[in-house]
C-alpha positions as CSV (number, residue, x, y, z in Angstrom):
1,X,1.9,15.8,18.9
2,X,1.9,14.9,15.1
3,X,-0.9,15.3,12.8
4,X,-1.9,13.1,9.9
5,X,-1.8,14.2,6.3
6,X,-3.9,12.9,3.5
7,X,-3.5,13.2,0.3
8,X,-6.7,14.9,-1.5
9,X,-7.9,11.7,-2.6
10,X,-7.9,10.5,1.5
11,X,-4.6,8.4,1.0
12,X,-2.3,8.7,3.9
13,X,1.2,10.2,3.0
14,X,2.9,11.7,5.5
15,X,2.9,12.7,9.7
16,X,3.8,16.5,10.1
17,X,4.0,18.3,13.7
18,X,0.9,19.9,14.3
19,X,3.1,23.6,13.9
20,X,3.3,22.9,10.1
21,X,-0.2,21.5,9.8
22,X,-2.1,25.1,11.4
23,X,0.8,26.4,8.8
24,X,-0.5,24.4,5.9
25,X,-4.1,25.4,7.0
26,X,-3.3,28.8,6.9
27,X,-1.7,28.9,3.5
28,X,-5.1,27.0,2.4
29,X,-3.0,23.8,1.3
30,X,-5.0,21.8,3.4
31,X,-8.5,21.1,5.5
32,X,-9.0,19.9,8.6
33,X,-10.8,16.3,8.6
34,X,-10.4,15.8,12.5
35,X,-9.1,17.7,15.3
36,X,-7.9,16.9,18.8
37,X,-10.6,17.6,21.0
38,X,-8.5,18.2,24.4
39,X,-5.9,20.2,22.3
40,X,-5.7,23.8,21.1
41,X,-4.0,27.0,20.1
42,X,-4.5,29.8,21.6
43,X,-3.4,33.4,20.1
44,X,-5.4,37.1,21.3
45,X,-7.7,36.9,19.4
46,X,-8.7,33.5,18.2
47,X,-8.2,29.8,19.7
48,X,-7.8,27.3,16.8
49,X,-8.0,23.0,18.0
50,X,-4.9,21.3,16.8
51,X,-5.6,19.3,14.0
52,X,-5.5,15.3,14.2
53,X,-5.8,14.7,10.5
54,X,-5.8,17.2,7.3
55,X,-6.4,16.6,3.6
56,X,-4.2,18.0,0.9
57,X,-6.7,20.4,-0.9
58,X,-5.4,19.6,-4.0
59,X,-3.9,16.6,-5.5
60,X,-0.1,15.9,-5.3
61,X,2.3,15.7,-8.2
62,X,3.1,11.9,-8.7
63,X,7.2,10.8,-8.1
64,X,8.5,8.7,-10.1
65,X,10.1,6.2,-8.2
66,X,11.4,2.5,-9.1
67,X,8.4,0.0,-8.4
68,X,9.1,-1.7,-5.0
69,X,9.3,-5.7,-4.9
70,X,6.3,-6.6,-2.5
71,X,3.1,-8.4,-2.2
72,X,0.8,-5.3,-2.8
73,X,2.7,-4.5,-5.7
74,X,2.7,-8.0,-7.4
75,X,-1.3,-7.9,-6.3
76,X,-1.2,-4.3,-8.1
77,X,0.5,-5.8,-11.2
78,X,-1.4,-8.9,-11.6
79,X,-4.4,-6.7,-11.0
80,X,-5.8,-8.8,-8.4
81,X,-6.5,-11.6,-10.7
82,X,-5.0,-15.0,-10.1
83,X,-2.6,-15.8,-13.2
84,X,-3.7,-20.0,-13.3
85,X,-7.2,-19.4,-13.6
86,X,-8.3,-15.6,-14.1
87,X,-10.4,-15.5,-11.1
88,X,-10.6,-12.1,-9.2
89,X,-8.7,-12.4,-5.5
90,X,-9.3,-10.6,-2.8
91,X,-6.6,-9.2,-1.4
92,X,-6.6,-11.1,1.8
93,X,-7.5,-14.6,0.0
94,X,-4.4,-14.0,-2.3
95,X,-1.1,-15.8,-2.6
96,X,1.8,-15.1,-4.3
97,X,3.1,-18.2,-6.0
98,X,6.7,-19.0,-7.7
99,X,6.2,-19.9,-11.5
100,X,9.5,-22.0,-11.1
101,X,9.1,-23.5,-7.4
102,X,11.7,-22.2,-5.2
103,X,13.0,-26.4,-4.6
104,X,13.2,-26.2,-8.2
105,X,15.7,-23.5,-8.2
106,X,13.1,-20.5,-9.1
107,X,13.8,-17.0,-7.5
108,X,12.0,-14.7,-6.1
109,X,12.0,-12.2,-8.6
110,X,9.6,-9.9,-10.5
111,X,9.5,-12.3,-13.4
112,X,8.9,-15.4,-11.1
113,X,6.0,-14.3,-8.8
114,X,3.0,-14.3,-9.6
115,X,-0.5,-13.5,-8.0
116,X,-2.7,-16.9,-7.5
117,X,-5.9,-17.9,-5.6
118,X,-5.8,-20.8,-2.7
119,X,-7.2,-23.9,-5.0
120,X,-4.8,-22.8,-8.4
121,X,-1.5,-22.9,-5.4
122,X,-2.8,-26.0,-3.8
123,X,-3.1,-27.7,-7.6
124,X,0.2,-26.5,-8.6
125,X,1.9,-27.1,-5.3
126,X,5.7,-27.3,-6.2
127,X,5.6,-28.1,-9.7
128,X,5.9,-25.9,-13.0
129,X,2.8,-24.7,-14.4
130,X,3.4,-27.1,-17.5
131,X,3.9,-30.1,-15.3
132,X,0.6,-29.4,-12.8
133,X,-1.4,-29.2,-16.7
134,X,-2.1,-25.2,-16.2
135,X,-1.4,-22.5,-18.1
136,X,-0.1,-18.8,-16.9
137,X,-2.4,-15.9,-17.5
138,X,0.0,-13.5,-18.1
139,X,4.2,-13.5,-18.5
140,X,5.2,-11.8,-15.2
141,X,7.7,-9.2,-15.8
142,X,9.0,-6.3,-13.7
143,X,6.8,-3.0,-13.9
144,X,7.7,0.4,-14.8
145,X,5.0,1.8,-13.2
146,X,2.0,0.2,-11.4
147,X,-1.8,1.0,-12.3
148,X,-3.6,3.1,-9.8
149,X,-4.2,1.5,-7.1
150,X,-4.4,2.3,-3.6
151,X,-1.5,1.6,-1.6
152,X,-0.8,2.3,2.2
153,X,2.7,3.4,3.4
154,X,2.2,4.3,6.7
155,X,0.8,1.9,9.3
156,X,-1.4,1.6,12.9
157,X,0.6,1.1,15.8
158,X,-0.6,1.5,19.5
159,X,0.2,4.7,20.7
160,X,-1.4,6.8,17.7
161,X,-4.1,8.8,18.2
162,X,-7.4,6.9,17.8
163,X,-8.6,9.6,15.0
164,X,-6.0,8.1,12.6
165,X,-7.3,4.4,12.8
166,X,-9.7,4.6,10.2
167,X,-7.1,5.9,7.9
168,X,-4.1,4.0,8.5
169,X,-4.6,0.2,8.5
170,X,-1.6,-2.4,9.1
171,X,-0.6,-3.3,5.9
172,X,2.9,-4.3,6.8
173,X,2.6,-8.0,5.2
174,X,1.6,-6.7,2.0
175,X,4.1,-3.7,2.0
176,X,7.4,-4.7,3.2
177,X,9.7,-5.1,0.8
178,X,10.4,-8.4,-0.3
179,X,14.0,-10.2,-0.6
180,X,15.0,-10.4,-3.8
181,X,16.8,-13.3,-4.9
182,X,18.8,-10.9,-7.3
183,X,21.9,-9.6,-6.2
């Protein structure tokens, strides 16, 4: 029986055994968002329900990790904004689109993806942005670091407990890693 941890901003990060999550409550690291309701501790003197999902009470120290090649981070880069025509993309209306099409010998690399919205990757189709008439927002390039945006790592699978739903969502499209054309 696992329990769901949040970071204090209600970002999922991690899945602990519900042993260390009564331990984090109990060093006040955390607070209990939901609880199983057919669950529970029981000690002399006190019976505690075994939390479902806790929040980090205060926030966590950022890592500093290299940026991952995938759709949610290209979105993140671009800032959600297509790159032909500056309109702002919902995340499930966006495409990523090759600057150089991939026919054309263009890899799929940081500096070669961009985010773009349905009409501006239907009008470019496979041609260069110079040879479709349009112009690139931005130069891609590969990020240091992304702006702050919320990103999902963990996912909903059947088999979960129900209490995590609303927390996790299945963002595996958008968060797998890409293959990079770059050895």
């Amino acid at each position: 029986m696992d329990t769901l941890v949040l970071s204090a901003t209600f970002e999922p990060v991690a899945t602990v055994n519900w042993q260390r999550a009564i331990t984090l409550l109990w060093q006040n690291k955390v607070e209990v968002v939901e609880q199983y309701l057919d669950r529970e501790v029981r000690a002399v003197s006190l019976t505690i329900k075994v939390p479902s999902v806790v929040r980090f009470v205060r926030a966590l120290r950022g890592r500093n990790r290299a940026v991952k090649f995938s759709r949610e981070n290209v979105y993140a880069r671009d800032r959600g904004v297509c790159q032909y025509c500056s309109a702002r993309v919902a995340r499930h209306l966006a495409t990523y689109d090759h600057v150089t099409p991939r026919r054309r010998g263009g890899l799929t690399t940081w500096d070669n993806v961009v985010i773009a919205c349905v009409p501006c990757n239907q009008r470019k189709g496979g041609h260069t942005p110079a040879e479709a008439g349009m112009r690139l927002r931005t130069r891609p390039v590969r990020p240091h670091k992304l702006p702050d945006v919320f990103r999902v790592t963990l996912t909903y699978s059947p088999g979960m407990p129900t209490s995590w739903r609303q927390w996790l969502r299945d963002y595996g499209y958008w968060n797998a890693e890409l293959q990079n054309d770059n050895p």
